[in-house]
MARDO-236969 format. One line per 5 residues: their letters; for each residue y, x negated, z of N, C-alpha, C, O. Coordinates in Angstrom, 2 decimals. Each point is the difference from the previous one (the first is absolute). Layout:
MARDO-236969
a = Y,X,Z,Y,X,Z,Y,X,Z,Y,X,Z ~ ...
//
This chain:
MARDO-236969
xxxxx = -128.96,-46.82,-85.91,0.91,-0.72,0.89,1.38,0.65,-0.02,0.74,0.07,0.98 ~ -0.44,0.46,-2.39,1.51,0.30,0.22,-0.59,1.35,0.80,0.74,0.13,0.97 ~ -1.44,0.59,-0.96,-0.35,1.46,0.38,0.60,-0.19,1.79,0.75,0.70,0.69 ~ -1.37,-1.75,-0.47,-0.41,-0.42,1.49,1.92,-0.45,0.59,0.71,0.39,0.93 ~ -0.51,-1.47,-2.21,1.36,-0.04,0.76,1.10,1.56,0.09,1.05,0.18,0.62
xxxxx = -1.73,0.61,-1.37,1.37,0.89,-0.25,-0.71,0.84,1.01,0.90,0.66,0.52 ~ -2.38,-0.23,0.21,0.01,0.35,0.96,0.56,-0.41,1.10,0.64,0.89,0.56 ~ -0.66,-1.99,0.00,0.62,-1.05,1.17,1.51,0.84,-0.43,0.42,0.82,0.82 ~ 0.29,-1.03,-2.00,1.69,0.47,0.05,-0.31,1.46,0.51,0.84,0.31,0.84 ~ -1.66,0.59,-1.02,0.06,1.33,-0.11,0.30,0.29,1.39,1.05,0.41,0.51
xxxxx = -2.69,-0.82,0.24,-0.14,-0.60,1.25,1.29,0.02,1.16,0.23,0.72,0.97 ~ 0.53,-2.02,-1.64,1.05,-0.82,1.19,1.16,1.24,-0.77,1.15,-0.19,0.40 ~ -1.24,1.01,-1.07,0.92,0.66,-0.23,0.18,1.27,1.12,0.91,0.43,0.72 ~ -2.77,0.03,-1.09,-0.24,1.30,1.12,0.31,-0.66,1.18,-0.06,0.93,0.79 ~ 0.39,-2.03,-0.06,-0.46,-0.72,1.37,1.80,0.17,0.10,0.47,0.78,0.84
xxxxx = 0.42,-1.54,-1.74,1.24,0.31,0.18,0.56,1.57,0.09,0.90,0.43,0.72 ~ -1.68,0.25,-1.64,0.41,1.67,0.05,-0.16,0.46,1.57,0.76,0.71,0.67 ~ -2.20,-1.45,-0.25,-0.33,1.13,1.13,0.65,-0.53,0.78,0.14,0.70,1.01 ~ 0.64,-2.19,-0.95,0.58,-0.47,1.18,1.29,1.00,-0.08,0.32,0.76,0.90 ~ 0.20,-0.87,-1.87,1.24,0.44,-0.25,-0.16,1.92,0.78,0.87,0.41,0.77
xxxxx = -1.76,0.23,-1.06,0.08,1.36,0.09,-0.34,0.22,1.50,-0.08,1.15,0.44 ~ -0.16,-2.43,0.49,-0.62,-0.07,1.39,1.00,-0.29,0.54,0.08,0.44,1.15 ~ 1.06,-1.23,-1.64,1.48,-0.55,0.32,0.84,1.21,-0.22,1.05,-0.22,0.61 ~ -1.01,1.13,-1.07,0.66,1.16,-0.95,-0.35,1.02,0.83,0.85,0.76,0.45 ~ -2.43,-0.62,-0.10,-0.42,1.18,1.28,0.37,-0.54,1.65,0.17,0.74,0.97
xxxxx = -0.10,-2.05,-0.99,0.47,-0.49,1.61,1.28,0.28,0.35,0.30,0.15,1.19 ~ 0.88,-0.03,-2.50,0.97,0.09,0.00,0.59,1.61,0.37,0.94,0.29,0.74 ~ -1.80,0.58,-1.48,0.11,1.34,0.03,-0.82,0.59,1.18,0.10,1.19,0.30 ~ -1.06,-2.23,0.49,-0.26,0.61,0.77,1.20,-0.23,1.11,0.34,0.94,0.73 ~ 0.13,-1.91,-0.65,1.06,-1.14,0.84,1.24,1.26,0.00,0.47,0.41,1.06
xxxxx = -0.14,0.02,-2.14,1.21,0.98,-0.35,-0.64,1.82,0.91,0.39,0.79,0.86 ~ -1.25,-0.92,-1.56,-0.74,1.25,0.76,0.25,0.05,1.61,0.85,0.64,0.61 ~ -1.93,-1.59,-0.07,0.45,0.08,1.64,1.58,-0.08,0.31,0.45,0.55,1.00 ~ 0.11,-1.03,-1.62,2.29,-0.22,0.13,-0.14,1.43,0.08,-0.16,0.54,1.09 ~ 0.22,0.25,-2.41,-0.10,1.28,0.14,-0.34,1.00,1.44,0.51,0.89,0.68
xxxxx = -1.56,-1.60,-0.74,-0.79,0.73,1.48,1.03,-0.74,1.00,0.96,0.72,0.28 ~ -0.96,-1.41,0.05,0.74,-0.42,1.10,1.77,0.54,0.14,0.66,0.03,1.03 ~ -0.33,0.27,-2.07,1.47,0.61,-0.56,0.13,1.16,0.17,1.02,0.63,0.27 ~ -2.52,-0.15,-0.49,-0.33,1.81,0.35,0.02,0.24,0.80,0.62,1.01,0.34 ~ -1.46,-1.95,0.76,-0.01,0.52,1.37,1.42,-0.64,0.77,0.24,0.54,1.08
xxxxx = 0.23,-1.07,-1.28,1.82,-0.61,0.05,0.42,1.50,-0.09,0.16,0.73,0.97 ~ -0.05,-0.49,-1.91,0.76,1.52,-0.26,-0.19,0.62,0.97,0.86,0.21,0.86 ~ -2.19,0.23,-0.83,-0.63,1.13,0.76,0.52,-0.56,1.43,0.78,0.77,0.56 ~ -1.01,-1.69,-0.04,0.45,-0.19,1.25,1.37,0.33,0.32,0.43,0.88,0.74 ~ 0.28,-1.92,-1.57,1.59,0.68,-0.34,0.20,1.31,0.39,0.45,0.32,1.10
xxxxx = -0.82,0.56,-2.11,0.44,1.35,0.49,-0.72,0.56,0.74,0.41,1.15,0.19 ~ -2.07,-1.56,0.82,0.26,0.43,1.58,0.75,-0.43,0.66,-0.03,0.58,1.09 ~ 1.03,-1.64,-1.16,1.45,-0.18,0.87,0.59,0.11,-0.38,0.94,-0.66,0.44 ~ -0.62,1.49,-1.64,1.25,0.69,-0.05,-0.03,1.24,0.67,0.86,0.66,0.58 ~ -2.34,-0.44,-0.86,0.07,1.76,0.79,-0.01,-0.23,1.07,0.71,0.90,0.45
xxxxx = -1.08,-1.60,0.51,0.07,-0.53,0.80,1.31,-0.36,0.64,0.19,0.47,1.12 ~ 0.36,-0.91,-1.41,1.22,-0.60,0.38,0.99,1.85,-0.22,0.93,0.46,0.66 ~ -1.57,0.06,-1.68,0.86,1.42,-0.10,-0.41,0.89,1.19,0.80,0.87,0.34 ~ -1.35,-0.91,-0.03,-0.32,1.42,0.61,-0.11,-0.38,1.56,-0.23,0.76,0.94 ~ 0.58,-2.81,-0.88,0.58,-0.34,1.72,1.69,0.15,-0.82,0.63,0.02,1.06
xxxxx = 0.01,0.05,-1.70,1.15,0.33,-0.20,0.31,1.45,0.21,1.14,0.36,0.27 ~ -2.11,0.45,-0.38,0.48,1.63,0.31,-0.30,0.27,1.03,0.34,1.11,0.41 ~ -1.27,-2.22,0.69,0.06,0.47,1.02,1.15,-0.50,0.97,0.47,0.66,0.93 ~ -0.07,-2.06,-1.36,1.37,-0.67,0.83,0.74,0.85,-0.25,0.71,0.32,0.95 ~ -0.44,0.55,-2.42,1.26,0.90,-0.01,-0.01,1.59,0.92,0.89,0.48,0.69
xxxxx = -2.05,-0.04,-0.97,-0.43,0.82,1.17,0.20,-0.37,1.48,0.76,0.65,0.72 ~ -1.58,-1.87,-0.22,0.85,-0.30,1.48,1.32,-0.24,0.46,0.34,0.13,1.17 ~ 0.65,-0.60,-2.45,1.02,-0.10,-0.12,1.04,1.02,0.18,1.04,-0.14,0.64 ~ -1.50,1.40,-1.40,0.15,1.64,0.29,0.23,0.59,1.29,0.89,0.81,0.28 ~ -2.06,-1.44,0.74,-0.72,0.40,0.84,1.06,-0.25,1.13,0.30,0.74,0.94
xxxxx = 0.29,-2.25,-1.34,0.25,-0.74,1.01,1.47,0.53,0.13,0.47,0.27,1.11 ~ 0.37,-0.09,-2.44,1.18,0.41,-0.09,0.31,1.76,0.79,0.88,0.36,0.78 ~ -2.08,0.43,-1.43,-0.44,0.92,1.11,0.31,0.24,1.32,0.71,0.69,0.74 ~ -1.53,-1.55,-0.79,-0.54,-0.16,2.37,1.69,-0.93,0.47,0.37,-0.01,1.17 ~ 0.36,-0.63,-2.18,1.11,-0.53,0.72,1.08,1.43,-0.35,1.02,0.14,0.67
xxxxx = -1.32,0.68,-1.56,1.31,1.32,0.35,-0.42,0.43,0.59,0.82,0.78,0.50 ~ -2.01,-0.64,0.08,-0.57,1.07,1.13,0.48,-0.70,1.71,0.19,0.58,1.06 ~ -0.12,-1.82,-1.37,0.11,-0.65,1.27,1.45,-0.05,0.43,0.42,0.11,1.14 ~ 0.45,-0.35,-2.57,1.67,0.47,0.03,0.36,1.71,0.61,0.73,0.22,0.97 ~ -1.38,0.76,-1.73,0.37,1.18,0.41,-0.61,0.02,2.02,0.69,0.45,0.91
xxxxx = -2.03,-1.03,-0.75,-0.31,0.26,1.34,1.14,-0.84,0.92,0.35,0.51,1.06 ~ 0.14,-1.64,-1.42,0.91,-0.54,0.84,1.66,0.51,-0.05,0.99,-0.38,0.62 ~ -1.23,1.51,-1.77,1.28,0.57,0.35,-0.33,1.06,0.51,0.98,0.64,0.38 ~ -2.36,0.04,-0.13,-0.01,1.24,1.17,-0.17,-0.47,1.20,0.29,0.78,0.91 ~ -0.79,-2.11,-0.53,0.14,-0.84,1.29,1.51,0.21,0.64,0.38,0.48,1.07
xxxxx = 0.27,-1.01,-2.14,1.18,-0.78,0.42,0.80,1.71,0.95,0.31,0.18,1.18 ~ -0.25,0.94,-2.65,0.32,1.21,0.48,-0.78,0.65,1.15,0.63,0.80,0.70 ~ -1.73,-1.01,-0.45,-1.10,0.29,1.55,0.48,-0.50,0.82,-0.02,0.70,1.01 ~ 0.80,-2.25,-0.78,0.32,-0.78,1.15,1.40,0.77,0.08,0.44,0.10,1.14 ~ 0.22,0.36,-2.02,1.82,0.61,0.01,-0.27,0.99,0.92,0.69,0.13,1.02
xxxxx = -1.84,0.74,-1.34,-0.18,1.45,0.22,-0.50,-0.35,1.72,0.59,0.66,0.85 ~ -1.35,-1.39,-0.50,-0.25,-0.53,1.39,1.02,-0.64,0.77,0.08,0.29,1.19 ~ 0.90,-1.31,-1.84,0.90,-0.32,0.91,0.91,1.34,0.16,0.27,0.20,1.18 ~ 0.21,0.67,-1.99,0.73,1.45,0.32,-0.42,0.63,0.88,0.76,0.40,0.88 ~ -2.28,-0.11,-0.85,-0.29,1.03,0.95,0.00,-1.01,1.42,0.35,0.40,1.11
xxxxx = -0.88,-1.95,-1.44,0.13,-0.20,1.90,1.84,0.24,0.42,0.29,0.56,1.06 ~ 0.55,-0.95,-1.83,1.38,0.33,0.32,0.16,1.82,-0.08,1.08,0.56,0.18 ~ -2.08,0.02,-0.40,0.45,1.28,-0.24,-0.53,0.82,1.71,0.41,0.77,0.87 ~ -1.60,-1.65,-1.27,-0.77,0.46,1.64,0.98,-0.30,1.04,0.45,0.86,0.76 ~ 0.05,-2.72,-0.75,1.05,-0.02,1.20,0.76,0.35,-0.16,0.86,-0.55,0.70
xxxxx = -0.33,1.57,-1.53,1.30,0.84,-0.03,-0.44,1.24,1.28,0.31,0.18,1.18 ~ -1.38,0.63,-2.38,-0.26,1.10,0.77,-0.69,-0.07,1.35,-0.08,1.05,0.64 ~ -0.64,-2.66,0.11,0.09,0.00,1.26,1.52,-0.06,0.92,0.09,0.63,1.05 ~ 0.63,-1.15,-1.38,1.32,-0.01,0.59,0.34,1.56,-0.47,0.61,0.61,0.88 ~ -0.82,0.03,-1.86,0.92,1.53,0.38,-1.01,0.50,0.88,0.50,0.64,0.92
xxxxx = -2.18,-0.73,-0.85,-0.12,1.00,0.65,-0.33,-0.39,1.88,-0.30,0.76,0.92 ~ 0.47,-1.93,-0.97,0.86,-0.76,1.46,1.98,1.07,0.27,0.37,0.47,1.07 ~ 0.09,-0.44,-1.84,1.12,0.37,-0.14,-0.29,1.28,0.70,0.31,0.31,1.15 ~ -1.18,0.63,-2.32,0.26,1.18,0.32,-0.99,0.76,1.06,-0.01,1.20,0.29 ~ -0.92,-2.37,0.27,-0.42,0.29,1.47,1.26,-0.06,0.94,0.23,0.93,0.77
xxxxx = 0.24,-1.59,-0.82,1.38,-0.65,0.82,0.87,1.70,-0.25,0.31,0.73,0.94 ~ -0.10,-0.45,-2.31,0.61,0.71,0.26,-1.17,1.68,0.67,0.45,0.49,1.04 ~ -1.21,-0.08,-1.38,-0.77,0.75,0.54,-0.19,0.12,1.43,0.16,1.11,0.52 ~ -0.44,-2.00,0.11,0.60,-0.41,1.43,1.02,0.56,0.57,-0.02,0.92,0.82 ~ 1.15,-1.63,-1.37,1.42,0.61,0.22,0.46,1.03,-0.07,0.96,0.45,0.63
xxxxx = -1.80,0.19,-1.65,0.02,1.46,-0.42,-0.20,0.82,0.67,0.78,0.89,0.34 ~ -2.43,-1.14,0.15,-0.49,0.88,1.07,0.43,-0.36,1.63,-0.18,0.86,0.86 ~ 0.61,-1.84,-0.61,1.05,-0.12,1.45,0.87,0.89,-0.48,-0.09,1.02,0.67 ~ 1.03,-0.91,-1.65,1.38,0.61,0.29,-0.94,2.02,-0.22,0.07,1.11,0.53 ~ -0.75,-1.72,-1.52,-0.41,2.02,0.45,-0.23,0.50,1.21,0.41,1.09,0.41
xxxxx = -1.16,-2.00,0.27,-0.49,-0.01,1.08,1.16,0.39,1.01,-0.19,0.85,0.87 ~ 1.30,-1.44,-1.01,0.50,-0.04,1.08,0.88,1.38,-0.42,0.19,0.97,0.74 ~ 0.58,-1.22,-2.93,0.85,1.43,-0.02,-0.84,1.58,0.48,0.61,1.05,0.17 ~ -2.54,-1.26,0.03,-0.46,1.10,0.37,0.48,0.38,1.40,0.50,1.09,0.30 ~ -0.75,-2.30,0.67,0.43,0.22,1.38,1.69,0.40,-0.33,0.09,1.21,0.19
xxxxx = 0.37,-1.40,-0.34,1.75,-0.11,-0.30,-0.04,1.59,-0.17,0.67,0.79,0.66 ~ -1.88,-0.37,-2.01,0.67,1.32,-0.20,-0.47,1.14,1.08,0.57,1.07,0.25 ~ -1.44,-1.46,0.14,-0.95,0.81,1.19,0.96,0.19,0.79,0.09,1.16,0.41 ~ 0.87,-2.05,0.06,0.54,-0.22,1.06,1.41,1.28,-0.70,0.10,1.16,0.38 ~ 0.59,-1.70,-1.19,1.15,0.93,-0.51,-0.69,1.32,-0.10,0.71,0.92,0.41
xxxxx = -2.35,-0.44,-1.00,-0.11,1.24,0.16,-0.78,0.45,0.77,-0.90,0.78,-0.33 ~ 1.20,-1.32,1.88,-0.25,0.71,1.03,1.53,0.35,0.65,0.32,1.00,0.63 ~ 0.62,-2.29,-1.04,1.26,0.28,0.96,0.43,1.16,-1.29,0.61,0.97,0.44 ~ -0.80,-0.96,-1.58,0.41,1.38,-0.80,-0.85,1.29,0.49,0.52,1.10,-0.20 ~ -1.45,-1.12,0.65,-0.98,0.97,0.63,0.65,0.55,1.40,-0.10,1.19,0.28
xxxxx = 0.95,-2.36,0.81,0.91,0.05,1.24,0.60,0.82,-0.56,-0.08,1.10,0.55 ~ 0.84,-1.13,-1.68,1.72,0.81,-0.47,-0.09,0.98,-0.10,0.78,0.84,0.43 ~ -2.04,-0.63,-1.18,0.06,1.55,-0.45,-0.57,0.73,1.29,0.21,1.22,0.01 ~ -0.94,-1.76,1.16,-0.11,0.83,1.05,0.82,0.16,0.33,0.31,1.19,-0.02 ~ 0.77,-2.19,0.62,1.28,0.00,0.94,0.59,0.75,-0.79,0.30,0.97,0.69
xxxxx = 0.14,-0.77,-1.98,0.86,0.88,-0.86,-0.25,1.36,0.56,0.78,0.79,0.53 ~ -2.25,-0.69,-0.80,-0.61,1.61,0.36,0.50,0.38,1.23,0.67,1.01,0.25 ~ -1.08,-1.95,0.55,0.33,0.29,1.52,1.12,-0.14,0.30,0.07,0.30,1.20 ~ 1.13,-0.65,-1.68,1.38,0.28,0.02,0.46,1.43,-0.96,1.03,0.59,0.29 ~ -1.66,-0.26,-1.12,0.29,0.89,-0.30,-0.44,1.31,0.82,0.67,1.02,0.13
xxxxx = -1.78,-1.25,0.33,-0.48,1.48,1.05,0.72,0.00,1.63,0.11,1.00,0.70 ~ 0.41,-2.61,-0.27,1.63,-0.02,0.78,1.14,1.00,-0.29,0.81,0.55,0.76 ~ -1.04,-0.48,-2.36,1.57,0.64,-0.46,-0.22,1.39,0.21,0.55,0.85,0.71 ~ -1.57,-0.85,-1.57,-0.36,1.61,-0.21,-0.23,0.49,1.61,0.49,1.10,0.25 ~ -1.13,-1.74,0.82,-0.08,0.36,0.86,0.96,0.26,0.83,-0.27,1.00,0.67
xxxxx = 1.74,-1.69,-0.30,0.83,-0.41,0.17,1.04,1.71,-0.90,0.95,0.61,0.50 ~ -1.44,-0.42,-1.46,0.68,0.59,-0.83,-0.43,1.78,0.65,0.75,0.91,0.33 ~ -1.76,-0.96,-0.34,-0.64,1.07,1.06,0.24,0.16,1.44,0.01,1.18,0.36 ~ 0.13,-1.83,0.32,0.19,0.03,0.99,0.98,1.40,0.99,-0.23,0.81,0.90 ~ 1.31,-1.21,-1.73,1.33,0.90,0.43,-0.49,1.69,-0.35,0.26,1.03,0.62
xxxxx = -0.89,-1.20,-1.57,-0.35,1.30,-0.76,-1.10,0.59,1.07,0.31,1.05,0.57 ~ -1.61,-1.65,-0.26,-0.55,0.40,1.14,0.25,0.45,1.55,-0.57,0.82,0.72 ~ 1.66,-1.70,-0.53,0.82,0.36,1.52,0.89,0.32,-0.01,0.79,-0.93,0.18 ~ -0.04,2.39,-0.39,0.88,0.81,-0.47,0.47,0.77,1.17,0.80,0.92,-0.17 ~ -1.41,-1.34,1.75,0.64,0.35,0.84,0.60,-0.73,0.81,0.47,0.52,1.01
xxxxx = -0.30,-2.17,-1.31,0.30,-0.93,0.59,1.86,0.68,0.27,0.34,1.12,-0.37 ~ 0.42,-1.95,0.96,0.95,-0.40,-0.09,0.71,-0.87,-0.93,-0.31,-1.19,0.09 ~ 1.23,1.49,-1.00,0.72,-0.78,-0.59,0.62,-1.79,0.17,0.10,-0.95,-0.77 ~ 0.20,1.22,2.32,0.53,-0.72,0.70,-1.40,-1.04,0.71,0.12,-1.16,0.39 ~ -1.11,1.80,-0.38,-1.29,-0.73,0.81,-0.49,-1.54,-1.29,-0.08,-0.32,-1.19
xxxxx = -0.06,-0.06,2.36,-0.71,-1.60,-0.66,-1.32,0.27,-0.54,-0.98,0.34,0.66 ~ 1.04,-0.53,-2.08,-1.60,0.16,-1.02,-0.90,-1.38,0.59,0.29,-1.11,-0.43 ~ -1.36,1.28,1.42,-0.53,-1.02,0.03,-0.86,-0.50,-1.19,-0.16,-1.15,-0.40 ~ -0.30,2.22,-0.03,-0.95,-0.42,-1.27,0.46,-0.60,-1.15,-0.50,-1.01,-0.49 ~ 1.70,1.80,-0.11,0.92,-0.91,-0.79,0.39,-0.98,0.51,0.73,-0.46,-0.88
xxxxx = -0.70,-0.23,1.74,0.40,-1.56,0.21,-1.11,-0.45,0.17,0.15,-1.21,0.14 ~ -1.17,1.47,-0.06,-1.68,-1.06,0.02,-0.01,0.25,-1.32,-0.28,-1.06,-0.56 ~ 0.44,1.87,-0.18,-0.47,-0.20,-1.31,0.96,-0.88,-0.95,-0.41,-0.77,-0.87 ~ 1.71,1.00,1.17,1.05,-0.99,-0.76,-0.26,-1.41,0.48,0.17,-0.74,-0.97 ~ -0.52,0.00,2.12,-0.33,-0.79,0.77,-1.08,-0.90,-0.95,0.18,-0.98,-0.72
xxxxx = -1.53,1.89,1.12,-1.18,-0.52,-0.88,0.59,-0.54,-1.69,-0.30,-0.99,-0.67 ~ 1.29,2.19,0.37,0.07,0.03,-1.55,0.85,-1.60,-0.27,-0.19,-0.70,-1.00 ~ 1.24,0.33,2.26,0.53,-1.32,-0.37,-0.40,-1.17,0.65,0.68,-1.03,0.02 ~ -1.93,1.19,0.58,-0.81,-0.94,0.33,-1.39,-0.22,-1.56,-0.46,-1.09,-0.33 ~ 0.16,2.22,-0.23,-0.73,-0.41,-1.10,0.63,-0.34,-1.25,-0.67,-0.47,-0.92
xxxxx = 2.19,0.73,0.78,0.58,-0.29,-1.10,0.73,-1.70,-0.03,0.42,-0.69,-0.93 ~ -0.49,0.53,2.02,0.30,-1.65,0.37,-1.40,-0.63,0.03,-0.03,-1.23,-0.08 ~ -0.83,1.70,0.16,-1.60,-0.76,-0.30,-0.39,-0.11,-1.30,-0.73,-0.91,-0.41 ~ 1.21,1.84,-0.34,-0.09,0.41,-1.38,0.81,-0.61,-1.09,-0.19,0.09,-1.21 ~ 1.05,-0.67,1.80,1.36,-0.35,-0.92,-0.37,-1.14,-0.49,0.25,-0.03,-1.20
xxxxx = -0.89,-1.21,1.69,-0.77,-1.11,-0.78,-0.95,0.82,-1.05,-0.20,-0.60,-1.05 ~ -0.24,1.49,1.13,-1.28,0.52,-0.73,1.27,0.66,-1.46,-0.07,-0.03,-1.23 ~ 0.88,0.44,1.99,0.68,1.16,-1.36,0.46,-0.92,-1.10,0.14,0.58,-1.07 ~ 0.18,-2.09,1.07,0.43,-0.70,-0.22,-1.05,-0.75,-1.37,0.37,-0.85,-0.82 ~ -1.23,1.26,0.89,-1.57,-0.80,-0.76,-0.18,1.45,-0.65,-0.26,0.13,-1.20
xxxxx = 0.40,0.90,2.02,-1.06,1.39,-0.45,0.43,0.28,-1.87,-0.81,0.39,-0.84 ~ 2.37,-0.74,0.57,-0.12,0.61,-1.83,-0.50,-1.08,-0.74,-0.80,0.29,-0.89 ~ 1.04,-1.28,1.02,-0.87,-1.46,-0.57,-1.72,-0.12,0.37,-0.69,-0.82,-0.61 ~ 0.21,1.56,1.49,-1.61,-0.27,0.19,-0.70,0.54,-1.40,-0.59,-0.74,-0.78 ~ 0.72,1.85,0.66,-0.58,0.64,-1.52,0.13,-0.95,-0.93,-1.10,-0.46,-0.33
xxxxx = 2.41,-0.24,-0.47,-0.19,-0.97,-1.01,-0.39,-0.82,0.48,-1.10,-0.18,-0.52 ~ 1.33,-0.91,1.61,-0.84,-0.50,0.41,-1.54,-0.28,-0.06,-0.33,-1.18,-0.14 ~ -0.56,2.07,0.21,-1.31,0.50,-0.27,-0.05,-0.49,-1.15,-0.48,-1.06,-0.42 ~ 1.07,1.96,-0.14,-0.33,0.05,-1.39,0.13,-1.13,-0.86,-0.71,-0.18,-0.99 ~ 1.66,-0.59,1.40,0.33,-1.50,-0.73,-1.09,-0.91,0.81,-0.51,-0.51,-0.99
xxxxx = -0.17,-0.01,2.00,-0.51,-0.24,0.28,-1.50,0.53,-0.74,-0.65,-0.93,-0.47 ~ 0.27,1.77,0.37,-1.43,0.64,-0.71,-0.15,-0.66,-1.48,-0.95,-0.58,-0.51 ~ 2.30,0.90,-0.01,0.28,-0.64,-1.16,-0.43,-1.54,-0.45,-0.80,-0.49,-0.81 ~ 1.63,0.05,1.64,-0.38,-1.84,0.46,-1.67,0.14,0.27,-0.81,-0.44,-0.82 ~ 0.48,1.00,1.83,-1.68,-0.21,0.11,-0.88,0.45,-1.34,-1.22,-0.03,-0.15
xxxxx = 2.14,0.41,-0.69,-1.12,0.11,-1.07,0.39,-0.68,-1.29,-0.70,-0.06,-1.01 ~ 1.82,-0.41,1.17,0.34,-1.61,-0.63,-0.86,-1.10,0.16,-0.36,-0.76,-0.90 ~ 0.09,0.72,1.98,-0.15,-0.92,0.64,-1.95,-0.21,-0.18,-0.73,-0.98,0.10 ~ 0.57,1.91,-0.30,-1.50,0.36,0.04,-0.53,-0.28,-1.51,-1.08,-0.60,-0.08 ~ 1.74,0.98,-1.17,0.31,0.17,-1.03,-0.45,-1.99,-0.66,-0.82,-0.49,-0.77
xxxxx = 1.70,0.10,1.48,0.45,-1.42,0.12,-1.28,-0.81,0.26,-0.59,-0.91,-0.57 ~ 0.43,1.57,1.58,-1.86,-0.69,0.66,-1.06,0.41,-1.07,-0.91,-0.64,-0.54 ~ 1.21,1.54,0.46,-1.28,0.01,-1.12,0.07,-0.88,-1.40,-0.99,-0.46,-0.59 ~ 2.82,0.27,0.03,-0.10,-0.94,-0.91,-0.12,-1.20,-0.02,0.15,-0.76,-0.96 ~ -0.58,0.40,2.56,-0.16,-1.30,0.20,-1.45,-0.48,0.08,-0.40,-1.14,-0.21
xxxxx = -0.25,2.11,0.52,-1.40,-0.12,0.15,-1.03,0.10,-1.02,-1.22,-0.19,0.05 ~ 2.43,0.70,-1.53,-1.12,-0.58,-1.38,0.12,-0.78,-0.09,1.05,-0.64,0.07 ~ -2.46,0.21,-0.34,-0.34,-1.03,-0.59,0.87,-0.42,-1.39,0.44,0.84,-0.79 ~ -0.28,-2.38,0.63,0.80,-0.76,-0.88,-1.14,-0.38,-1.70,-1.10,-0.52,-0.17 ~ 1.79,0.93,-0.44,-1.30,-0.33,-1.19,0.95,-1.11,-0.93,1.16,0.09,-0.40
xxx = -1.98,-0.95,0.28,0.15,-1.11,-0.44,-0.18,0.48,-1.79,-0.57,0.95,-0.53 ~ 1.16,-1.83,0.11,0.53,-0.28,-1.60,-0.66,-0.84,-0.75,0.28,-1.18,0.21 ~ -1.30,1.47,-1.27,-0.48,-1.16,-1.02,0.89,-0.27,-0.84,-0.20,-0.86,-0.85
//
């Protein structure tokens, strides 16, 4: 009997042990899964941290990007701004050089009327200079002729009337009174010419610097 009771204690002892070591493993298993659940806590954790890192290097990268594309958009709106300068110049540059070369049709025009007319003008002075020097000639072969005369008829009379010498003195002051407007122009026609030729190639000189083209300025 005592055998029996001290089995029953042995018994309710093993029954308390194994409760106890089933309470002791529920506990450690209880701590175990925390663990696990703490682990994978972690682990998740730092896929959003990396996560969260590497959308942080890309906001700072677009950020880059963005600061970028706004100096690029600063420098293009200051070659705008200088493109629109450079366009309003040349349309004021264009209506410049339409009004000069309105001008210098106007004057080209004018130019070629007055040549036009100093050509007729000079045509005209060197034909009446072309008159002088005949009438000159032909007053001079009056003289010389005139000058001969006496010398050829060497049996005349002293006293007898030279008809020929008086047609020829006659003619000679009928062409020297036709002539006398002409003698009057004849030492001034030469410079004349010549200052005039001068002017026409002034003048020509002029036309051609009007007719380059205007080059505009960046």
């Amino acid at each position: 009997m005592e055998e029996l009771g001290i089995m029953k204690e042995n018994l309710h002892a093993a029954r308390q042990d194994t409760l106890k070591a089933r309470s002791e493993l529920a506990e450690l298993k209880s701590r175990s899964d925390n663990y696990e659940r703490m682990a994978d806590d972690n682990t998740t954790q730092l896929g959003l941290n990396h996560t969260l890192k590497e959308k942080d290097e890309e906001l700072e990268a677009v950020l880059k990007e963005m600061v970028q594309a706004h100096a690029q958009m600063a420098v293009r709106d200051e070659e705008l701004e200088r493109t629109r300068k450079q366009l309003r110049f040349a349309v004021r540059t264009a209506a410049g050089a339409r009004s000069i070369a309105a001008i210098s049709r106007a004057r080209q025009k004018t130019a070629r009327m007055n040549c036009k007319a100093t050509k007729e003008e000079l045509k005209r002075e060197q034909a009446a200079h072309e008159e002088l020097k005949l009438t000159w000639r032909q007053l001079i072969d009056i003289i010389e002729a005139s000058e001969e005369a006496p010398k050829a008829d060497k049996t005349k009379s002293p006293h007898s009337h030279d008809e020929t010498g008086c047609k020829y003195k006659t003619k000679y002051k009928m062409l020297k009174a036709e002539t006398r407007g002409l003698q009057t122009k004849s030492p001034d026609l030469d410079a004349t010419i010549e200052a005039r030729s001068r002017k026409r190639k002034v003048d020509g000189e002029m036309e051609q610097q009007n007719e380059r083209p205007i080059k505009l300025k960046r």
